[in-house]
N, C-alpha and C positions, 0 to 999 in steps of 0.2 A: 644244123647251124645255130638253131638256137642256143641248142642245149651248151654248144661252145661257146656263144656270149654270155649265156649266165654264169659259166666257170669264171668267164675271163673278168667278171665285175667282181665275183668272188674272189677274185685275184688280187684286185685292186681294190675294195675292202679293206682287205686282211693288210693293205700295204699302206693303210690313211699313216699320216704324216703324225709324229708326235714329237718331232724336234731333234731327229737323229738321221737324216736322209732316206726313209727308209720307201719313199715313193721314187728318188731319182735310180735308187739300189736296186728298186723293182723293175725297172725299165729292162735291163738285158738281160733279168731270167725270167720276163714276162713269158709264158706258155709251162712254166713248171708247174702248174698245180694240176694244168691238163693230161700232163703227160704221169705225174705221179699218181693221181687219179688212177686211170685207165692202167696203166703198172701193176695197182691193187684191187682193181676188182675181183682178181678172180682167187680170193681165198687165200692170202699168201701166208707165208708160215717168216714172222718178222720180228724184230729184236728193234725196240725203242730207245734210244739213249739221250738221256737227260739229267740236268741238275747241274750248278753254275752257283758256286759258292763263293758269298761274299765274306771273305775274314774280317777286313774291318767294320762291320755291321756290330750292332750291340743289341744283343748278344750274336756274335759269327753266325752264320746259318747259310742253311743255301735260298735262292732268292724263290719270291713268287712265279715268276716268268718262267715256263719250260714245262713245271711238273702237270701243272692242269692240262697243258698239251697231250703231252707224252698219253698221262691214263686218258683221256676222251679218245685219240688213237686207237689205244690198245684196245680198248670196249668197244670201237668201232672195228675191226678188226677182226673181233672176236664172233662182231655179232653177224658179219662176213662168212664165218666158219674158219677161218684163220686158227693158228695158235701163235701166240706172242707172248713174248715177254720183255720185261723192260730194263735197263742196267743203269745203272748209277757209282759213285763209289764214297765209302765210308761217310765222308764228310757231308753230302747231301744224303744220305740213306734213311735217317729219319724223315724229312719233309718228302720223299718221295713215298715213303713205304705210309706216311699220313695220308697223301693224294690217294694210292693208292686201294687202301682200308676203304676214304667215303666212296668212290666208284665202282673198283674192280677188282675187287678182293681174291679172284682167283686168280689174277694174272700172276704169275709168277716175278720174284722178285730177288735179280744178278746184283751183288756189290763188292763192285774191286777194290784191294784198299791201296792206301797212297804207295804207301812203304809194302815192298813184295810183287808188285804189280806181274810180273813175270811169273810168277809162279802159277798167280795165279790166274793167267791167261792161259797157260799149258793146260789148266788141270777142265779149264770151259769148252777152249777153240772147238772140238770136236762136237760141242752141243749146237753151235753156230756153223759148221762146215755145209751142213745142208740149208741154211736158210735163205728165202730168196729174196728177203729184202732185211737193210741195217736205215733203220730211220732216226737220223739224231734231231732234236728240238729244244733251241735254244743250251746245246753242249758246247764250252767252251775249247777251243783247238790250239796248235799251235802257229804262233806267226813266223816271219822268216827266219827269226833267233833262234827258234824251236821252245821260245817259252810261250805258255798259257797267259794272255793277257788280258783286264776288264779294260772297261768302260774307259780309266782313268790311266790306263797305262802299264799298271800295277802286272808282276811277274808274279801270278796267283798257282806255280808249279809244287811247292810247298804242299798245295793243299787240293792238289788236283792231280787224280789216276790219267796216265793216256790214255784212255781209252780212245783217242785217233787210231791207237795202231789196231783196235778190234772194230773200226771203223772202218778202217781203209783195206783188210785182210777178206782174201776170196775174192769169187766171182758175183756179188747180192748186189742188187740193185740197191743204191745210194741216192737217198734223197735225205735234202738237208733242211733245215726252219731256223732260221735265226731275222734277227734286227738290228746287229750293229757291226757288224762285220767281222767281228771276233769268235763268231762261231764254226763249228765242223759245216763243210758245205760251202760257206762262202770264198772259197778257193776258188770255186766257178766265176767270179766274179773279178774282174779287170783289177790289179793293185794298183793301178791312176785312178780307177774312179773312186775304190773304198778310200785312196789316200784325200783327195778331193774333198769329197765329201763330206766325209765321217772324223769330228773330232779325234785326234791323233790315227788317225787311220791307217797313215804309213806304217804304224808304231805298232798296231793293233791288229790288223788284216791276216785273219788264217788261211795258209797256205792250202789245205788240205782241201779238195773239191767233191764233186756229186755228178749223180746224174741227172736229177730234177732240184730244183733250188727253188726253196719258197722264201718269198721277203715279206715280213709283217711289220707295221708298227709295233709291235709285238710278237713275238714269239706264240704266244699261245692262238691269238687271231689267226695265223696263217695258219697254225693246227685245228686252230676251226672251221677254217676256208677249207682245208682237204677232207674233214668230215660231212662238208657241206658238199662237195666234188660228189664225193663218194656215196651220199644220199638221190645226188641225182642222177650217176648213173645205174644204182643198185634202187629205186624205188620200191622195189617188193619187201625190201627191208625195213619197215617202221622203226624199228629201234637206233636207226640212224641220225632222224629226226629229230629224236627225242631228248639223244645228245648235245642238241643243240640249242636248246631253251635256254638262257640267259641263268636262270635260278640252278641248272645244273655246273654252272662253272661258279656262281657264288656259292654253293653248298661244299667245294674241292677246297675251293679259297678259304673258307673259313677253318675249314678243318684242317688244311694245314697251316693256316695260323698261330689258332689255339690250340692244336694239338701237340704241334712240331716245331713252334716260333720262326718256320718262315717269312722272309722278311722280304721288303722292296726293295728290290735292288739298286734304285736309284735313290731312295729314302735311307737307306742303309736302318732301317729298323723295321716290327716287325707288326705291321698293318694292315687290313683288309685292302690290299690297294697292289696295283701293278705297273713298274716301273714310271713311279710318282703320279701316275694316275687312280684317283677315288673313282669306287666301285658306277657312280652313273657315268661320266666318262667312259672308263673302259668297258663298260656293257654295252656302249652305241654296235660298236663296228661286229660286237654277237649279234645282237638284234636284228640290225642290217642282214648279216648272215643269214640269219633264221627266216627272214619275213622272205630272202631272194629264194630259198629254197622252196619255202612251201608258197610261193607265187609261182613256179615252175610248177606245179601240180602232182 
């Protein structure tokens, strides 16, 4: 019993409030981080998708939010005994493949591009046919029109692959991470309440669902919430932990900053900072994290 109260604070954490509903959102997929958890403990063999590209950003890029997740996963995952990889397409592929380099440099690294998408989904599917989990974080989906939409409303399909449909394809266990409603995953979620909610939310709301649904004020928090899951119920694991130190998710952040001009997605430029939150801010709800875990022992 404990150990399912300290998920479930880990839960609520990952879902603190940063001005986008993302605690009333967490309300009816509250038990997803337990059940995703336990899903993966046992070594899965899983494919991460992420990256969430702002065009109007100066310079375009894909934003901060999603990729720090996605690699702590993956590394997490790995250090499971899993094999994973991670998929992105064209447009974020550099700020993913920068995340990627500071953390987890062997993870292997899929990128679809905009234009051809089809093709090159034929030439993949069969490396995904046997995986037993598809984890998107912070990927944007499609809403009822079937276009890809931000924050602001914006029809961002131009410049974003479906990967929904390498989402939604097989029998894998699906578990989704996002914070605003727009992402793969939140399909699981009532279209009254993300309309409610979540500024343009009617407008916004991806259809496309899961099996476990994690809600963060962030995208990347909830990706820490599950590493943090994951350390508690895999304890023989150290390197679980370790992922979790506050200065391993600034050392991703930065380098893809300066490496890759990842930018804030709410800032729409390209800053140590995540969706309009400076780095002491957004370090509480890791720290949080980190301090729930290793008080579990």
């Amino acid at each position: 019993m404990r150990l399912a109260q300290t998920i479930a604070e880990l839960e609520r954490t990952a879902a603190r409030e940063v001005g986008r509903g993302s605690e009333r959102l967490a309300v009816p997929a509250a038990g997803g981080l337990l059940a995703a958890a336990r899903s993966l403990v046992a070594a899965p063999d899983a494919a991460v998708l992420t990256g969430f590209y702002i065009p109007a950003a100066d310079p375009p890029a894909a934003e901060t939010d999603g990729p720090i997740g996605a690699v702590q996963l993956a590394a997490a995952l790995r250090a499971l005994g899993g094999e994973v990889r991670l998929v992105t397409d064209a447009p974020c592929a550099p700020v993913v493949a920068a995340a990627l380099e500071a953390a987890a440099p062997d993870v292997p690294l899929d990128v679809a591009p905009v234009q051809g998408y089809d093709d090159w989904a034929d030439s993949v599917l069969p490396r995904y046919a046997a995986l037993s989990h598809l984890i998107a974080c912070e990927r944007v989906g499609p809403c009822l029109d079937g276009c890809p939409r931000n924050m602001r409303g914006e029809d961002i399909g131009a410049h974003t692959a479906p990967l929904d449909r390498l989402y939604a394809t097989g029998s894998a266990y699906r578990i989704g991470i996002g914070d605003g409603g727009n992402e793969l995953g939140m399909g699981r979620l009532p279209a009254e309440l993300v309309g409610r909610v979540v500024d343009r939310g009617e407008r916004i709301h991806c259809v496309v669902g899961c099996d476990a649904l994690l809600v963060g004020g962030t995208s990347n928090w909830a990706a820490a919430a599950l590493v943090g899951a994951l350390a508690l119920l895999r304890p023989e694991v150290p390197a679980l932990r370790e992922l979790l130190r506050p200065d391993w998710s600034y050392a991703v952040l930065t380098e893809m900053v300066t490496r890759a001009g990842a930018v804030d997605g709410v800032r729409r430029r390209a800053e140590v900072s995540v969706d309009g939150l400076d780095w002491p801010a957004y370090a509480e709800p890791l720290a949080r994290i980190a301090e729930l875990v290793a008080a579990a022992g």
